[in-house]
C-alpha positions in Angstrom: 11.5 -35.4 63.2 7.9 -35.5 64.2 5.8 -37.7 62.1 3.3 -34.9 61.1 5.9 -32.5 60.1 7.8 -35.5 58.3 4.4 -35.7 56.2 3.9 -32.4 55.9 7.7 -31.6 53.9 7.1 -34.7 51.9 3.8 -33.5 50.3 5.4 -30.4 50.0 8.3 -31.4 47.8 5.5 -33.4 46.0 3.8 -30.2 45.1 7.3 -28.7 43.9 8.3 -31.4 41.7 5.4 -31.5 40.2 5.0 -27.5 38.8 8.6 -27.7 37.9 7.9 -30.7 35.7 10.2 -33.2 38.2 8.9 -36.4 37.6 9.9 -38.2 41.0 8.7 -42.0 42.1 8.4 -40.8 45.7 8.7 -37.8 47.7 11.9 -36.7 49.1 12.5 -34.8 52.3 14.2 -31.4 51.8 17.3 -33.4 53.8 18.0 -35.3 50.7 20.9 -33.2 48.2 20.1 -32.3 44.9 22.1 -33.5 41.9 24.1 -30.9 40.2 23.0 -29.5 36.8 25.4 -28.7 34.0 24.1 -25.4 31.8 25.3 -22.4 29.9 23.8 -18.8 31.0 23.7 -15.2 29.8 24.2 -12.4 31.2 20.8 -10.3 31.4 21.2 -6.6 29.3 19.6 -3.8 28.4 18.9 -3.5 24.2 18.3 -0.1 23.0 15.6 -0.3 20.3 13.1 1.8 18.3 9.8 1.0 19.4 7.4 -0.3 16.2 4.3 1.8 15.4 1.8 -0.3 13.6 -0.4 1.6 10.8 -3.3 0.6 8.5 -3.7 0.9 5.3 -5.4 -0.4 1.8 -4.0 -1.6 -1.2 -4.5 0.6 -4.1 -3.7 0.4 -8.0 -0.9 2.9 -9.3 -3.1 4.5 -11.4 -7.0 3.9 -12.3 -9.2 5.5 -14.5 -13.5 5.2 -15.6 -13.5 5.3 -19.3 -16.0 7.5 -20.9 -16.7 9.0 -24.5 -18.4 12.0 -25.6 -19.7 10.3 -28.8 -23.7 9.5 -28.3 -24.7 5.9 -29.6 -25.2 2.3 -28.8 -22.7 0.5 -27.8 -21.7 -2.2 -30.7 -18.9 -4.3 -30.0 -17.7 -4.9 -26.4 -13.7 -6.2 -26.9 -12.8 -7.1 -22.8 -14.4 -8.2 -19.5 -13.6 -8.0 -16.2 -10.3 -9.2 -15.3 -9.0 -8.6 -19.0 -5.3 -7.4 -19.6 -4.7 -5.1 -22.2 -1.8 -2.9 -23.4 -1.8 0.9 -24.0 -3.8 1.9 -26.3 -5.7 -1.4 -27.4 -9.4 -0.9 -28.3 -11.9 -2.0 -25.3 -15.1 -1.3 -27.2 -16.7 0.5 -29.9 -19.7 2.9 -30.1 -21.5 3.2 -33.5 -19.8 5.7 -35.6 -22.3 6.7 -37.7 -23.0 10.2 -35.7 -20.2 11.4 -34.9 -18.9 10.5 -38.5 -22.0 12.9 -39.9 -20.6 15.6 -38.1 -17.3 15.4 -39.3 -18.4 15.3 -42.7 -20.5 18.4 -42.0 -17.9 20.3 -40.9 -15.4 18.9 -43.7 -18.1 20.6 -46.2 -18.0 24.2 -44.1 -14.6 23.9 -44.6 -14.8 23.9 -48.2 -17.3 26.4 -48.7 -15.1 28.9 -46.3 -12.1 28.6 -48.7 -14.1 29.0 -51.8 -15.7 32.5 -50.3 -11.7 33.0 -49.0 -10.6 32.8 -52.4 -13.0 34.9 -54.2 -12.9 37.6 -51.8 -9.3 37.2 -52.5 -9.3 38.3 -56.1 -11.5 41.0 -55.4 -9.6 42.5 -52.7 -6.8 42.6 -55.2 -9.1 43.9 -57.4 -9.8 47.0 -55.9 -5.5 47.7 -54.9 -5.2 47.9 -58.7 -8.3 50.2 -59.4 -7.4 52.4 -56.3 -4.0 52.4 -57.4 -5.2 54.1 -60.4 -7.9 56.2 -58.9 -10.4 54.0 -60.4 -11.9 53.1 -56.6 -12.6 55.2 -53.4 -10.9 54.6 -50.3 -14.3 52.9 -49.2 -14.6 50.4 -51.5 -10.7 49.3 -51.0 -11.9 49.0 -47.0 -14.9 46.9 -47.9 -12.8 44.6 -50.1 -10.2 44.3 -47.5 -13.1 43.3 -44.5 -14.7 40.7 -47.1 -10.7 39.0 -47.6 -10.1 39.3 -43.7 -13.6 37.8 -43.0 -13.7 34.8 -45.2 -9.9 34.1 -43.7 -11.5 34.1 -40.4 -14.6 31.9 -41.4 -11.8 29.2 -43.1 -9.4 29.5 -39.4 -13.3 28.6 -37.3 -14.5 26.0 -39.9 -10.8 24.1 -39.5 -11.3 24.3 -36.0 -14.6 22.6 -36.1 -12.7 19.7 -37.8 -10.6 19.4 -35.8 -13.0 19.2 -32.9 -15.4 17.0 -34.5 -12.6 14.7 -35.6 -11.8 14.5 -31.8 -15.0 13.0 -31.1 -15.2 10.9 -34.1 -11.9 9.5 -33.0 -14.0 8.8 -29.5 -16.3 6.3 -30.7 -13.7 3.9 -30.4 -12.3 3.1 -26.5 -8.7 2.8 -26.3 -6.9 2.3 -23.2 -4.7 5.0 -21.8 -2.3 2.7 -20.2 -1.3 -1.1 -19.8 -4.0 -1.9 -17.5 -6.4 -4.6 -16.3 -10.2 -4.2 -16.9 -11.5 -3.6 -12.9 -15.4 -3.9 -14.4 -17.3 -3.3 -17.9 -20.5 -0.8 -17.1 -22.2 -1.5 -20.0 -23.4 -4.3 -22.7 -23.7 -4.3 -26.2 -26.7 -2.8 -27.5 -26.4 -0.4 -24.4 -26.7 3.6 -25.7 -23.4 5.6 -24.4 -24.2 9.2 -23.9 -21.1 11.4 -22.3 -20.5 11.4 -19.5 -21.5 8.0 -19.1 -19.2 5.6 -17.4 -18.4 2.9 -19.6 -15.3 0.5 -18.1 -13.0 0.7 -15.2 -9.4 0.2 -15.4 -6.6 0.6 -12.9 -2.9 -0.1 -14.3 -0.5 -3.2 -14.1 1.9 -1.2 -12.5 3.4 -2.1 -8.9 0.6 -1.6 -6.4 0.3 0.5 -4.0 -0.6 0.3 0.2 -2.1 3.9 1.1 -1.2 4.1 4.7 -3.2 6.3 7.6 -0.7 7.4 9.6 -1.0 9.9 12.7 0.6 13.5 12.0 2.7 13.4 15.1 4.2 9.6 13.3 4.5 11.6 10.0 7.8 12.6 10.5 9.1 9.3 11.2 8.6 8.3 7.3 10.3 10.2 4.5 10.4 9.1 0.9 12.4 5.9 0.1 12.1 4.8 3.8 11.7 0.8 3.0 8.9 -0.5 5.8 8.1 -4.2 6.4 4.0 -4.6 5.1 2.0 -7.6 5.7 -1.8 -8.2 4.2 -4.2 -9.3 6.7 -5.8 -11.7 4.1 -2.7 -13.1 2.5 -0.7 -14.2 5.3 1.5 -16.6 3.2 3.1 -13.7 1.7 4.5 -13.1 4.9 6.3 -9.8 5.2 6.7 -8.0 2.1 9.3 -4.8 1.9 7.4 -1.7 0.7 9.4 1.6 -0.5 7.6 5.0 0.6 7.4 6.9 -2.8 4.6 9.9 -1.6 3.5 11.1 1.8 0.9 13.5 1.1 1.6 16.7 2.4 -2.4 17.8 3.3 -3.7 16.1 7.0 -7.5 14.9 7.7 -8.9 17.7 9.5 -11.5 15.1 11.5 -8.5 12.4 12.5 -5.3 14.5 12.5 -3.8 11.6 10.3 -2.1 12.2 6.5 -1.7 9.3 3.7 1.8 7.8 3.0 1.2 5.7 -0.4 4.4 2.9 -0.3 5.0 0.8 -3.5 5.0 -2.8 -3.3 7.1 -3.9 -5.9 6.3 -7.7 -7.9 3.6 -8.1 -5.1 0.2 -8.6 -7.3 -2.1 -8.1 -4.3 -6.0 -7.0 -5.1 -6.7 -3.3 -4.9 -9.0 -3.2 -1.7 -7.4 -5.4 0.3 -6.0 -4.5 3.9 -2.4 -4.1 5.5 -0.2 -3.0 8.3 2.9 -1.6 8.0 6.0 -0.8 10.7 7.6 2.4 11.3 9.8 3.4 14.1 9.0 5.0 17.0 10.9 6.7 20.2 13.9 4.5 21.5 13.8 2.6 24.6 15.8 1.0 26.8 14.4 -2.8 26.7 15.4 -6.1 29.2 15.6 -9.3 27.0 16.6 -12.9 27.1 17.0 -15.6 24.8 13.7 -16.9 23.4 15.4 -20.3 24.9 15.1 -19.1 28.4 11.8 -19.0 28.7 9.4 -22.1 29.8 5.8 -21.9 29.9 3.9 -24.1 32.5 0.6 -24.0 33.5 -0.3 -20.2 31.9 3.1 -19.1 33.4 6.6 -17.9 32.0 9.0 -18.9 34.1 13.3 -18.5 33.6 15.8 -19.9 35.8 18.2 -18.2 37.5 21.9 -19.3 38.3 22.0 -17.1 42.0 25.0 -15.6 43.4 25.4 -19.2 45.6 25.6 -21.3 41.9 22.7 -22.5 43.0 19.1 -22.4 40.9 16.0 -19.8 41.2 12.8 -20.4 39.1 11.0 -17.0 39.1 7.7 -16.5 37.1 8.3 -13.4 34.1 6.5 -11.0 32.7 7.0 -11.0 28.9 6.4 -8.2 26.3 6.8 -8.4 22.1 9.6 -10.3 20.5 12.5 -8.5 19.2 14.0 -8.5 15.4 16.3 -11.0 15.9 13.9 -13.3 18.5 14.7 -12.0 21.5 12.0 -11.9 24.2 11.2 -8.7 26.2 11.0 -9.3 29.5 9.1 -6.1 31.9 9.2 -7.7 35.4 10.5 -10.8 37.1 14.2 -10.6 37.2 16.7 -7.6 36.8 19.8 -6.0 34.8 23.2 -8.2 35.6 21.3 -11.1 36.5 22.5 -14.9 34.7 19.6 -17.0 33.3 19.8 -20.5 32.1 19.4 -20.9 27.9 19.5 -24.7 28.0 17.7 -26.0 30.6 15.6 -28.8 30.0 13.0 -26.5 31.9 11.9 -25.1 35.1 14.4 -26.3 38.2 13.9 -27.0 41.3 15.0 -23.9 43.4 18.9 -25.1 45.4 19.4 -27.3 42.6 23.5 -26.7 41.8 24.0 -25.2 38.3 27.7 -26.2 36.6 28.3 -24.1 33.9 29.6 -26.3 31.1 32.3 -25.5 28.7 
């Protein structure tokens, strides 16, 4: 051979060896035999799989409500703060009664008058059915009798009613909690004067939480109610992967972004109402090339797998690799076909000619 070509092929080699991560003292010539490599293979298939559509959504509490009261007065004992559990119907503050209290009173009074004016009008109603009875009264006076009774019945019925509705109130001045809840924020101090309307604390309930999920309205189909879909929080990655059940896909789209709400309970999963996540549904089914995740080598930026040719002989080719499947699997979209056997044990990239055994 001449000397310059002898040169040439040995540098060569060199430059082989060394991308495939061949670790040789000395350059060989491409005369030299390679020594035969024992592996196991797999056949290269197609999987059939749903693609995954990722969607957004934000974390929100079951149920939440602003207390309020329609009792006017300062504020005189606060019982929470923020971040305080409470059970249904425990007392979270208390407004001073005095108020309210005078108007119940008031009414209580109006209620006694109108059954003292009910009960004398009474008697003289009755009155008068005895004298006209006997010819003693005209048929006016036994109608004015009987619009006096009816009207002091009808003054008793309205001053119950008031009562009742000031007894509401009264009842107001004191906070309770709808629900077992936690206290979100307090709006107000003691001393502070609560008028109605006023927003006094904020409460959202200890219930499972909830991710509200933007999905398209051409994906909306994809999700029906007690679909389970995996969730995972962008700022709580240790949770990892949290199943959610869907329990409401709101029926009404987003006129400006085409997309509808799908609200998905997340069980035990105490998660802060605001935070973000993503969730997985299915999408169209595709026909998909993968390998073992073992196969696959990365050198220098590349993925590379190696190929046991028709000959028995190794092929390193360079891949193109898409996501990762359920189970691990790699995607693979270019590089090497259907039917073709690649090496899953290989201590990595092989020199191309190099003899491939397969063991037992």
């Amino acid at each position: 051979m001449n000397p310059r070509k002898r040169i040439f092929a040995a540098v060569s080699i060199a430059v082989l060896a060394s991308a495939f991560g061949c670790g040789h003292e000395e350059a060989r010539t491409s005369e030299i035999d390679l020594e035969p490599l024992t592996v196991s293979t797999v056949e290269v298939e197609p999987v059939t799989e749903a693609n995954p559509i990722e969607v957004r959504g934000i974390v929100q509490p079951a149920q939440q409500a602003t207390m309020s009261s329609r009792v006017a007065g300062p504020v005189v004992k606060l019982n929470v703060q923020s971040g305080s559990k409470v059970a249904k119907g425990q007392a979270l503050l208390e407004i001073q009664p005095e108020a309210s209290q005078g108007q119940l009173a008031q009414a209580q009074g109006a209620v006694a008058q109108a059954e003292a004016t009910l009960a004398l009008s009474k008697r003289n109603y009755e009155r008068y059915q005895a004298l006209h009875s006997e010819n003693a009264a005209s048929e006016l006076e036994l109608d004015n009798a009987r619009m006096q009774f009816e009207q002091a019945r009808g003054a008793v019925a309205q001053a119950e009613g008031a009562v009742r509705s000031a007894s509401s109130v009264a009842s107001e001045s004191v906070i309770q909690a709808p629900f077992a809840a936690r206290v979100v924020d307090t709006l107000v101090e003691v001393g502070d004067l609560a008028v109605p309307g006023r927003p006094l604390i904020r409460i959202e309930s200890l219930a499972a939480k909830q991710i509200w999920l933007t999905v398209r309205s051409v994906d909306a189909v994809r999700v029906a109610d007690g679909d389970e879909l995996p969730v995972r929080f962008d700022s709580r990655p240790d949770l990892g992967t949290v199943t959610g059940t869907v329990v409401k896909s709101v029926p009404a789209a987003d006129p400006a972004t085409h997309t509808l709400t799908v609200k998905v309970a997340l069980g035990d999963i105490d998660v802060p109402s605001g935070f973000s996540g993503r969730a997985t549904i299915l999408g169209d089914s595709t026909e998909r090339l993968v390998i073992p995740a073992s196969a696959l080598h990365r050198r220098g930026g590349l993925e590379l797998v190696v190929v046991r040719a028709a000959d028995g002989t190794a092929r390193t080719r360079a891949v193109t690799i898409g996501g990762t499947l359920s189970d691990g699997r790699i995607e693979v979209l270019s590089g090497i076909d259907f039917g073709e056997s690649v090496v899953i044990d290989a201590p990595g990239p092989v020199a191309d000619g190099t003899p491939l055994e397969i063991g037992r």
